[in-house]
Every structure is written in C-alpha cells, then in structure tokens.
C-alpha positions in Angstrom: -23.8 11.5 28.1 -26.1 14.1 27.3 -27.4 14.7 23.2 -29.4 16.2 20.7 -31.1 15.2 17.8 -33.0 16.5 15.2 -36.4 15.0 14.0 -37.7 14.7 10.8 -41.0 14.7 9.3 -41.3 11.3 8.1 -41.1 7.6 9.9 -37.3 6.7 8.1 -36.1 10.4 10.2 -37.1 9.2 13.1 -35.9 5.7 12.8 -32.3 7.2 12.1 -32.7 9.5 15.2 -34.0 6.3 17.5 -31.2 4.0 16.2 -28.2 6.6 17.1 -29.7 7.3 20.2 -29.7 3.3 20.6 -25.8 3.9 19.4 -25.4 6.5 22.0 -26.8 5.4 24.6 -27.0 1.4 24.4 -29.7 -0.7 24.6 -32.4 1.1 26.2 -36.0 0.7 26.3 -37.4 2.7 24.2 -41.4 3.0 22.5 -43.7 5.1 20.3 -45.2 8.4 22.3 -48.8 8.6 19.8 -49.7 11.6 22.2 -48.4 14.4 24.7 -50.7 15.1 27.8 -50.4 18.3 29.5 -52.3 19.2 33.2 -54.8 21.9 32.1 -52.8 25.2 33.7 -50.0 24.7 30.9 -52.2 25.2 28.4 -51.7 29.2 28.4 -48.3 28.3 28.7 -48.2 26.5 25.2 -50.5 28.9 23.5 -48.6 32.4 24.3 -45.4 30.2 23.2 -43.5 30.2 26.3 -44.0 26.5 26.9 -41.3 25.5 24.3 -39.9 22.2 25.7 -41.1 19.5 27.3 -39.3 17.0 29.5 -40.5 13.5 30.0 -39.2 10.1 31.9 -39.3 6.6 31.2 -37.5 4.0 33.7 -34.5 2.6 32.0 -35.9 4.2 28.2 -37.4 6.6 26.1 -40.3 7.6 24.3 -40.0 9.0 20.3 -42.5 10.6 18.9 -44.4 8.9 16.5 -48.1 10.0 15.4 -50.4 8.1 12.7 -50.0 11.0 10.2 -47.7 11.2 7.4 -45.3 14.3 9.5 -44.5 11.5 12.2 -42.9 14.2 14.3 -46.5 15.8 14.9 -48.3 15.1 17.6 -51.7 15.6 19.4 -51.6 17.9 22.7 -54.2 16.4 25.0 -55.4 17.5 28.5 -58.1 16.0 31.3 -59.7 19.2 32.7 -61.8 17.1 35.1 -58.8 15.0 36.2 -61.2 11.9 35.4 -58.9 9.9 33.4 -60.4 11.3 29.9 -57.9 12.7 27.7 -59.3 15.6 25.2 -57.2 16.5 22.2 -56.8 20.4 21.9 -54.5 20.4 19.3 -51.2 19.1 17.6 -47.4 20.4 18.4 -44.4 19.6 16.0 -41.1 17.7 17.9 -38.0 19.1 15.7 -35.4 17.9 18.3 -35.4 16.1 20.9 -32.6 15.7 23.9 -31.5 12.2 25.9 -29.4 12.2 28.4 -28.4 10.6 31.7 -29.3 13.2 34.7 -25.7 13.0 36.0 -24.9 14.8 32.3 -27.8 17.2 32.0 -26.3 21.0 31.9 -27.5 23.1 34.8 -29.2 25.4 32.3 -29.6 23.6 28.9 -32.7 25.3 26.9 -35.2 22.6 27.1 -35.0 23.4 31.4 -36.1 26.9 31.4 -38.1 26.3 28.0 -40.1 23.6 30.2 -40.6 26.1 32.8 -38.3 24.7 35.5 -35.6 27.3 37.2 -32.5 24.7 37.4 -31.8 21.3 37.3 -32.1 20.3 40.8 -35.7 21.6 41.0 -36.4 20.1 37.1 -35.2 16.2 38.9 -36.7 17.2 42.0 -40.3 18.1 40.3 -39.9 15.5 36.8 -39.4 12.8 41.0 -43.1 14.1 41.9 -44.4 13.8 38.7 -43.3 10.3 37.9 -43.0 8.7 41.6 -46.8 7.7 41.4 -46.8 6.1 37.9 -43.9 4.0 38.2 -43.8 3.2 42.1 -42.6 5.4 44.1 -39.1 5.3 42.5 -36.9 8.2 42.9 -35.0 10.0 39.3 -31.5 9.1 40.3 -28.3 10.7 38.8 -27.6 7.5 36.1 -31.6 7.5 34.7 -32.2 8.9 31.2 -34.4 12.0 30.8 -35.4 13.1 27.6 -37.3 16.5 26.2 -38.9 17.3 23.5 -38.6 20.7 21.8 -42.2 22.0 21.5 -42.9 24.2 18.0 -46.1 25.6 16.2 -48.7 24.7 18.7 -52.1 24.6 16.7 -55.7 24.7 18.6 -58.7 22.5 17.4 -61.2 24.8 16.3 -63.6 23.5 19.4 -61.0 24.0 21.6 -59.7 27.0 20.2 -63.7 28.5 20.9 -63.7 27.1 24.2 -60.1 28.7 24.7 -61.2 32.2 23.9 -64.6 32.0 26.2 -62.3 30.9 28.9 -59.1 32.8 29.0 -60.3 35.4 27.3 
C-alpha cells in the first residue's frame, strides 16, 4: 500500500492523519519527529525551492511531524556543518502532506522522489540503504519496509543564518 495524507496545523490534524495511517497500515511503530536534519550541501537546495520533499525511514514505523508550537506541522530545519554531532537550527519548513508506503508499492516516479532529488526509485532505496545502514545496523531497505516523505513548503531562514547564508553563497 502506498498513501497520502494531508497535515494540518494543529495537534487534533495530525492525530487523525497518524491514526488512519495506523488504519492503513496496521500497527506500526510510529513517534513524534520535533526536528528535520539536513547534511549542509542541501541547504541551497531548500532555499532556491527545489528541495520540495523529503524522504525518511524508520525500521518497522514512522515518524509524524510534531513541533512544540501551536502549527504542529512546522518544523525546525537543522544542519551540522562541522559534522561534530551539533545540530544548528537554520530555520522552520511547513509538512502539508505526508506519504507512507511499503517500498514494494512506491510508484517509480511519485513527486516526493524527484522533489527529494533522487532520479528513480531504485536509486532513492538504493541511497535512503546508505543513508540509514549505519544508524540502524547495517540493515538493508527491503521491498516490505515502510518509507515515508514529507512534502517540504515555505522554507524560512533564521535571521543569523539567513546573514551567514548570504556571506556564504552569495
């Protein structure tokens, strides 16, 4: 099976949206995502817009979006630009949708693929495998595992960031 649901702004939104995907999809694992974290090269990507999805893995789950402000589907974009395990907020990112589905189901060229900059699906389970073998280890993104994305909208700099953005990339 392979879905999409729409996210609204406030906790009872999301609650319906987590419980049908529960429907959908059965009893899965499933948790509160309070942040996204992006490797530092993407951040271009999301600021020009063309970073529009994001696709994300969690062994036998899923991750909702859930932040501590009153829009629950907003969430803080964070990067480590030293690669030292210290996450820096650069901004916030509104989740209107969000897709779940098994790998097996996934269509060769559903949006939030190319909107997450992979070329196909094989390559997207092939590179979301080298992302995620080292966190949960070693284990392989097989054809039954869920993958969800998030659809990636109104990206919004911190000011400090936004000065450090413009010295940097110009």
């Amino acid at each position: 099976m392979f879905k999409e649901y729409r996210l609204g702004k406030r906790q009872q939104t999301i609650d319906a949206a987590v419980q049908q995907i529960i429907a959908d999809f059965g009893e899965v694992v499933h948790s509160a995502e309070e942040m996204l974290r992006f490797k530092y090269d993407l951040v271009p990507e999301l600021v020009e817009g063309r970073h529009k999805w994001t696709i994300r893995y969690k062994p036998n789950g899923f991750r909702h979006p859930c932040s501590n402000t009153y829009e629950k589907n907003v969430l803080p974009v964070c990067i480590d630009p030293d690669e030292n395990g210290n996450w820096e907020t650069i901004g916030h990112v509104i989740i209107p949708r969000m897709v779940v589905g098994h790998v097996k189901d996934w269509p060769e060229r559903h949006k939030a693929i190319k909107g997450s900059g992979w070329r196909f699906k094989s390559s997207m389970v092939e590179g979301m495998s080298e992302i995620y073998r080292p966190i949960y280890h070693n284990r392989w993104i097989r054809n039954r595992e869920l993958l969800f994305a998030y659809q990636l909208s109104q990206f919004r700099m911190t000011p400090e960031f936004a000065e450090q953005y413009k010295r940097v990339f110009g």
